[in-house]
C-alpha positions in Angstrom: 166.0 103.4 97.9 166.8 104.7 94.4 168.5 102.6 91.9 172.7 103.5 90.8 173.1 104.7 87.7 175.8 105.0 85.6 176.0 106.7 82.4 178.5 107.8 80.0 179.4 108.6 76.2 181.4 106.4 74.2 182.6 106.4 70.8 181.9 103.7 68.1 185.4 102.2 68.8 184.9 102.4 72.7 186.7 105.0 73.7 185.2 107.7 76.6 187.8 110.1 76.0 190.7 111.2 73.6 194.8 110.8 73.7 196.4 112.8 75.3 193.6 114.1 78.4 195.1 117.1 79.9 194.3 120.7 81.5 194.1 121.9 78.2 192.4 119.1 76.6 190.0 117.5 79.4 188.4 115.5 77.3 191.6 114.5 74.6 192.1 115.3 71.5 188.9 115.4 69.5 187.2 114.3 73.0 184.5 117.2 72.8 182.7 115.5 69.9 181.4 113.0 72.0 179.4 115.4 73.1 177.0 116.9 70.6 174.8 115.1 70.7 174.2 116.9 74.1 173.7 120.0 72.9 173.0 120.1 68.8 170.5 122.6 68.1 169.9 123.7 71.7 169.7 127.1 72.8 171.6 127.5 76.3 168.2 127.7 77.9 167.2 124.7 76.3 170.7 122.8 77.3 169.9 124.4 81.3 166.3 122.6 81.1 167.7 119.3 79.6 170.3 119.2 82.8 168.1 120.0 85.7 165.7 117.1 84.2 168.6 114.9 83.4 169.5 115.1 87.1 166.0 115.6 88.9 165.7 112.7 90.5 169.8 112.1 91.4 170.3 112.5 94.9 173.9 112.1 95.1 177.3 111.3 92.8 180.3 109.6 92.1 182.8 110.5 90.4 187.3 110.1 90.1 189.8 112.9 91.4 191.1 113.0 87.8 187.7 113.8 86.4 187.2 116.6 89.2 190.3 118.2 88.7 189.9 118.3 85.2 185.9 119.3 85.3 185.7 121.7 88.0 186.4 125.0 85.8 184.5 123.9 83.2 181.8 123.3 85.5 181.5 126.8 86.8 180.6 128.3 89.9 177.2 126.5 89.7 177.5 123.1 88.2 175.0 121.5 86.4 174.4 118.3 89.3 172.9 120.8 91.9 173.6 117.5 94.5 176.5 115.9 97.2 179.0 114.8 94.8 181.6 111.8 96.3 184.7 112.0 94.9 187.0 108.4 94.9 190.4 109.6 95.9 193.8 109.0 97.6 194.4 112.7 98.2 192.7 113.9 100.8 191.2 117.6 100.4 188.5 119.7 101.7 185.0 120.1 101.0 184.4 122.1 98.2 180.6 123.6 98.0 179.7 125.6 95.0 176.4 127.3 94.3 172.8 125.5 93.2 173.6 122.4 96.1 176.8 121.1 94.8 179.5 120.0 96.9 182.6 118.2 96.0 182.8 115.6 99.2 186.6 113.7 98.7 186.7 110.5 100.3 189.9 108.1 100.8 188.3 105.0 102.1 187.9 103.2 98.5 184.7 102.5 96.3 182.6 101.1 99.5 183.0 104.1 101.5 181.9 106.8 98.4 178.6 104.2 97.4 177.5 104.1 101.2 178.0 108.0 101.5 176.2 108.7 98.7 173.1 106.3 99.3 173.1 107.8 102.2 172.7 111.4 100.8 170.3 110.4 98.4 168.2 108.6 100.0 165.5 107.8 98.0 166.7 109.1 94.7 169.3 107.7 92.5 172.9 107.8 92.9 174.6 108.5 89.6 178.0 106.9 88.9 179.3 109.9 86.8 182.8 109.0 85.9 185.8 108.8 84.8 186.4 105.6 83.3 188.3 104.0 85.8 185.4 104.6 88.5 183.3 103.2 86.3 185.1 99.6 85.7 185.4 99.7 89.8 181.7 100.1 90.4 181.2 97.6 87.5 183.4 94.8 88.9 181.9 94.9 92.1 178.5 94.8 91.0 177.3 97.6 92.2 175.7 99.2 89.6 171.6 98.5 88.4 171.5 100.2 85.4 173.6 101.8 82.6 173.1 104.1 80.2 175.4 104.3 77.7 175.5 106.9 74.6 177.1 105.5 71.4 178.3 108.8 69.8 178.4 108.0 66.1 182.2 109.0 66.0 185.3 107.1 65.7 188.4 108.6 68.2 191.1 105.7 67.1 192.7 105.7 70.7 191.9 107.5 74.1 190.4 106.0 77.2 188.6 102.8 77.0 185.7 102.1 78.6 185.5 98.2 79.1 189.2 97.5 78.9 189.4 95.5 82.6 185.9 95.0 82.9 185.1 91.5 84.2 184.5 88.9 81.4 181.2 87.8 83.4 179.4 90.7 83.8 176.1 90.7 82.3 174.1 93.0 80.6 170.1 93.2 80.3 169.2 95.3 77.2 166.1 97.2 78.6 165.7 100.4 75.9 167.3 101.5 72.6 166.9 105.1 70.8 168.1 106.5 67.8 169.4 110.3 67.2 171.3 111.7 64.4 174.5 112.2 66.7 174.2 109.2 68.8 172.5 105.9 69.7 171.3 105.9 73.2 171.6 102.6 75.0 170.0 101.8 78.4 171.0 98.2 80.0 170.5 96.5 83.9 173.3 94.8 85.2 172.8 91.2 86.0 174.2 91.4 89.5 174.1 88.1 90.2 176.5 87.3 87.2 178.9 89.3 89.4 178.6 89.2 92.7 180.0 85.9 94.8 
């Protein structure tokens, strides 16, 4: 069984996304920076190479409605995850399968339900806890995430989303790995489960 990931961008003063997240702003106002880093430099070949290696050996994914209704255009017709995504909802909705082996899979059974699907899915690979922030804090409080990687994006957003607003005062991260970029400072930690788990 693969390990679950979860990985994210964050900006120097925490935030994962911008005021004001909308249809026309998914990320929030001044959101997008947190993401070149991703792509500085990079032809669109290069960016397609970086993503199918980014996700090679995820299996399956997690992710909010919210993110998914806001992603799914930007996405395209074939995302870049090319795997079952589980999407953590209240709304129930069909099956949506796009080219390259994604599939938007909605499920209304809670946190539990979406993890057991997609290690199911994935079987031996990973299962990547993809976001948005409010997944995330779930599948932190309950422990059931191994490993994060986090990207510090050397920007300041002065409000937005916060990641760790609500996390658990307990949890406990291992620091494992630590690179430096010109655009952003790439974190790696493994959750101390046992710090969370009763």
């Amino acid at each position: 069984m693969g390990k679950v990931l979860m990985e994210i961008t964050m900006s120097l003063d925490g935030y994962v996304a911008g005021p004001d997240v909308g249809p026309d702003e998914v990320m929030g106002r001044g959101g997008e920076r947190l993401h070149e880093w991703m792509f500085a430099g990079e032809s669109s070949d290069d960016t397609d190479r970086r993503e199918t290696d980014h996700f090679g050996n995820v299996g399956a994914l997690i992710m909010g409605r919210r993110m998914v209704d806001l992603g799914i255009g930007p996405w395209g017709e074939e995302p870049p995850f090319h795997a079952p995504c589980f999407v953590v909802t209240h709304r129930p909705a069909e099956t949506i399968v796009k080219k390259g082996g994604t599939s938007y899979i909605f499920v209304t059974e809670g946190i539990d339900a979406a993890m057991a699907r997609a290690r199911e899915a994935a079987g031996e690979q990973d299962v990547m806890v993809n976001g948005g922030a409010d997944i995330d804090r779930q599948y932190l409080n309950a422990g059931l995430i191994d490993e994060i990687r986090l990207h510090l994006a050397h920007i300041v957003l002065g409000g937005g989303t916060p990641l760790f607003a609500g996390v658990r005062p307990d949890l406990r991260l291992v620091p494992i790995r630590a690179t430096h970029g010109p655009l952003a400072t790439h974190l790696t930690y493994r959750l101390d489960a046992s710090a969370v788990r009763s």
